[in-house]
C-alpha positions in Angstrom: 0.0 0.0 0.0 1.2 3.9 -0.8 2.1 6.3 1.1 -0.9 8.6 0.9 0.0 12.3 -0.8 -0.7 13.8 2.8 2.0 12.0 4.5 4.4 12.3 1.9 4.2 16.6 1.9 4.2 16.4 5.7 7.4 14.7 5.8 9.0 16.6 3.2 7.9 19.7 5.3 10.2 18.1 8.5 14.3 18.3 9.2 14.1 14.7 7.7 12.4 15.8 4.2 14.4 18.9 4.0 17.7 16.9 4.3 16.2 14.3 2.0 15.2 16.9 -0.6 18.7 18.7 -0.7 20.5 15.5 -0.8 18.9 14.1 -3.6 18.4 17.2 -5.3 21.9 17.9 -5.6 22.7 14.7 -7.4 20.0 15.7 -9.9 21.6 18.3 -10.5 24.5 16.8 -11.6 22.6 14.9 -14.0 20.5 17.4 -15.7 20.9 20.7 -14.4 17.6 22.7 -15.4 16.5 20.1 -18.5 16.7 23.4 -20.6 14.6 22.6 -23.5 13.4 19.0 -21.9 10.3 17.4 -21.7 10.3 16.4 -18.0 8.0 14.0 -16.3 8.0 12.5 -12.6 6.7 10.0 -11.8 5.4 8.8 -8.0 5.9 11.9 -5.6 8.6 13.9 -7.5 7.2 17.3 -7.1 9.9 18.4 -4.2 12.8 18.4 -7.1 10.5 19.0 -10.3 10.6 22.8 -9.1 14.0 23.0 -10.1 14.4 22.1 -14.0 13.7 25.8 -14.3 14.9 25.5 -18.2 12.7 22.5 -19.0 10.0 23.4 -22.2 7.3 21.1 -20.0 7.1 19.3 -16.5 4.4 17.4 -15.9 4.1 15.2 -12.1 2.1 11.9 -12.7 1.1 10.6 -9.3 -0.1 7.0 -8.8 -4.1 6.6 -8.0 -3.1 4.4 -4.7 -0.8 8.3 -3.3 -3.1 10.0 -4.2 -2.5 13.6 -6.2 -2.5 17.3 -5.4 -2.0 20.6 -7.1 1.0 21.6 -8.7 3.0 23.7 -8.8 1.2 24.9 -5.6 1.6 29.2 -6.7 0.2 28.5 -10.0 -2.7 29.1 -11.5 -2.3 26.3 -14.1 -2.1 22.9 -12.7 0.4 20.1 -14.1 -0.2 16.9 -11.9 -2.3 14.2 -12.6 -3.5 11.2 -11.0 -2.1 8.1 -12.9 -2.2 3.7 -12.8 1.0 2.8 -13.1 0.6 0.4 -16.0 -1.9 2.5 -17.7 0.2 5.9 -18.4 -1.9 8.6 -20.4 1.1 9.7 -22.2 2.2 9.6 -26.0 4.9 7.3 -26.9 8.0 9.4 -26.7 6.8 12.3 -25.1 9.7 13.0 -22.4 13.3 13.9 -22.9 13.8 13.0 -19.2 11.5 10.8 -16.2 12.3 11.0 -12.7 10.4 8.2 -10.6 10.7 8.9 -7.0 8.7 6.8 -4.3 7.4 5.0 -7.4 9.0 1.7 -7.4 9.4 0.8 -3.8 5.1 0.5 -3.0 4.1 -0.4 -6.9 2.4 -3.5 -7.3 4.3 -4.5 -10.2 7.2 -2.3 -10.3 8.4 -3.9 -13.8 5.1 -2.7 -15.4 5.7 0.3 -14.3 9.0 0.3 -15.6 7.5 -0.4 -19.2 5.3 2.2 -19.2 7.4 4.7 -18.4 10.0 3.5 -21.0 7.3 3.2 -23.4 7.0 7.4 -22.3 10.9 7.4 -23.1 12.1 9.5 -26.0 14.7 7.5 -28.1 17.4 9.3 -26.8 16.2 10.1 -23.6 17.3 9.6 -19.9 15.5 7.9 -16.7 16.3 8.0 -13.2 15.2 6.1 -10.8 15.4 6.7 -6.9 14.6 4.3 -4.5 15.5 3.4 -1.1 18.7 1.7 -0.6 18.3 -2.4 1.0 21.8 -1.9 3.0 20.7 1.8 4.5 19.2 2.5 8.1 16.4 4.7 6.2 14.7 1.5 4.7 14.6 0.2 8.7 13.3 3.8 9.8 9.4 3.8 9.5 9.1 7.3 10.1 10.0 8.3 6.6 8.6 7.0 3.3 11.7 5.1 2.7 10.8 2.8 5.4 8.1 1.5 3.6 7.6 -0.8 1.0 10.6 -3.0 -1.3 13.8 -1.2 -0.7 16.3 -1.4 -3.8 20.6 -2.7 -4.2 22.3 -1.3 -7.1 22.0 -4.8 -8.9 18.3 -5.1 -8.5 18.1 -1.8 -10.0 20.3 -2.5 -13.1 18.1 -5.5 -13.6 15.0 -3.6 -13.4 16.0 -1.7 -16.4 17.2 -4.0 -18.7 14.2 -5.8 -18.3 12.6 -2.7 -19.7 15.2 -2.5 -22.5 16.9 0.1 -20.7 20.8 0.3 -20.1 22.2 1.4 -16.8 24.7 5.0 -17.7 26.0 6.1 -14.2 25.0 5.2 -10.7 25.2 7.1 -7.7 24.4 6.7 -3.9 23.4 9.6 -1.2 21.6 10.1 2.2 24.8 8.5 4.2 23.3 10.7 7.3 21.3 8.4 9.5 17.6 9.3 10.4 18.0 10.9 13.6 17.4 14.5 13.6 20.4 15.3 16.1 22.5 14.2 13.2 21.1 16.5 10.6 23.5 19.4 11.6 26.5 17.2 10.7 25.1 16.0 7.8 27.7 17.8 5.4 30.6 15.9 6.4 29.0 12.7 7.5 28.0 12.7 3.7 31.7 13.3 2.6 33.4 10.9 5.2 30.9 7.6 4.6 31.0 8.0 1.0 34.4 6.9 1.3 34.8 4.6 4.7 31.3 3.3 4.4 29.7 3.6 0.9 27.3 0.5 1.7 25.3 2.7 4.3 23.3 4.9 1.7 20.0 5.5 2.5 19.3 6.5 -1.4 20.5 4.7 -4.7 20.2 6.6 -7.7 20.3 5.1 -10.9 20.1 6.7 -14.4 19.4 4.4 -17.9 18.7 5.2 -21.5 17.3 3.1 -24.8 20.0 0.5 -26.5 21.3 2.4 -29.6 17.8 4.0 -29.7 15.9 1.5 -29.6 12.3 2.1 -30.7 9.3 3.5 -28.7 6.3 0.9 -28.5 2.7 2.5 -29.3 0.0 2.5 -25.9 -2.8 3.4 -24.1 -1.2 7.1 -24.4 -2.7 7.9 -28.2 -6.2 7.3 -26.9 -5.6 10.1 -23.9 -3.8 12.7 -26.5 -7.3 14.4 -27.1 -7.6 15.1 -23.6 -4.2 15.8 -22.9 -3.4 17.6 -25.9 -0.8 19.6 -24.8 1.3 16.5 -23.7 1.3 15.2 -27.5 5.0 15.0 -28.4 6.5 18.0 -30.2 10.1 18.3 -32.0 12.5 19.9 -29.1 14.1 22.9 -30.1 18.4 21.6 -30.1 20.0 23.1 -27.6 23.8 23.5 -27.6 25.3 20.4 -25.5 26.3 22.7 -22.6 25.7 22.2 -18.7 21.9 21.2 -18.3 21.1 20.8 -21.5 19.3 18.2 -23.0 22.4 16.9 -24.1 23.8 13.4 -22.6 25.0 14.3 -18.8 25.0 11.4 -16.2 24.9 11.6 -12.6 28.5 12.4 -11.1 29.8 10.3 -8.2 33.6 10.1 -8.4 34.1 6.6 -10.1 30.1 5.7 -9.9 29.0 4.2 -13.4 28.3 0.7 -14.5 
């Protein structure tokens, strides 16, 4: 069972969810910068880091039915989340440069399906991330936070996730070394720099980023039928952009020596 979409913004509102938010945000950072002329989509509860791919053309926050949904972005008139099934995405085939799942995997019911669907979203030369809760970690033990709930993820399990989508892993990268107690948080700086290196197993967060095999092609679904509704979602041609920091361009998370 999900997380409901009112516990999820409470705990991203605590010392716990700010840390988390920061963490993890940085990392995506790394990776994409501000998606400057990207179709972005998140899947799951994404909506704390969708805020800043400032330079992405569209971002759209698909939330699964069992969550729950609310509005977003929360100062704007115009509202760009939905409530989604996991197997059953309303989206075109190729619609999204770049798709961030965050606490989408860990709860799904069948976290491979969801997987497909949100390849199936993929454009041909575009990027995925996924973010799950790390199995080694103390936060997939601490039932105070979302991470404590649900299947908790290794690197491997991951990696296999993906290529059973058709996927291929590009760069890995681990964060959220900090434990979950709050009297911690202050130090959480260098605790992040000293167990990257002494005790890289104890990641709360696993971050993994995949793209298609050589471009391999998008497969047709249940998104056509929705693109009358959702007309603004239909793909478009993106604009190139020059292959400079958060671009569209290929970037992969950095870790030091993290890739496949």
């Amino acid at each position: 069972m999900r997380r409901a979409i009112e516990e999820l913004r409470a705990f991203y509102g605590e010392p716990a969810g700010v840390l988390t938010r920061r963490l993890i945000a940085r990392r995506l950072a790394d990776a994409w910068g501000e998606a400057d002329g990207c179709d972005v989509l998140g899947i799951g509860y994404a909506t704390p880091w969708l805020d800043a791919f400032v330079g992405a053309r569209r971002t759209i926050a698909a939330m699964p039915g069992g969550q729950g949904v609310e509005p977003w972005p929360a100062a704007s008139a115009r509202n760009r989340a939905l409530l989604v099934e996991d197997a059953r995405l309303p989206f075109a085939a190729g619609a999204f440069d770049r798709i961030l799942l965050v606490h989408a995997l860990e709860e799904a019911d069948d976290a491979r399906a969801l997987m497909l669907e949100a390849v199936r979203a993929l454009a041909p030369a575009g990027r995925i991330i996924l973010v799950a809760a790390a199995r080694g970690g103390l936060w997939a033990r601490a039932e105070s936070t979302p991470f404590g709930h649900g299947r908790p993820f290794t690197r491997r399990q991951m990696e296999r996730l993906v290529r059973e989508a058709g996927l291929e892993p590009l760069a890995w990268s681990a964060t959220l070394f900090t434990p979950p107690w709050p009297p911690l948080f202050s130090l959480a700086e260098g605790w992040e720099q000293v167990a990257r290196r002494l005790a890289p197993g104890s990641a709360g967060v696993v971050l993994l980023e995949a793209g298609r095999r050589a471009y391999a092609p998008v497969r047709p679904g249940l998104a056509e039928q929705a693109a009358a509704a959702l007309g603004d979602l239909a793909p478009q041609p993106v604009t190139p952009v020059p292959a400079s920091r958060g671009s569209c361009a290929a970037r992969h998370l950095v870790s030091g020596t993290e890739r496949p």
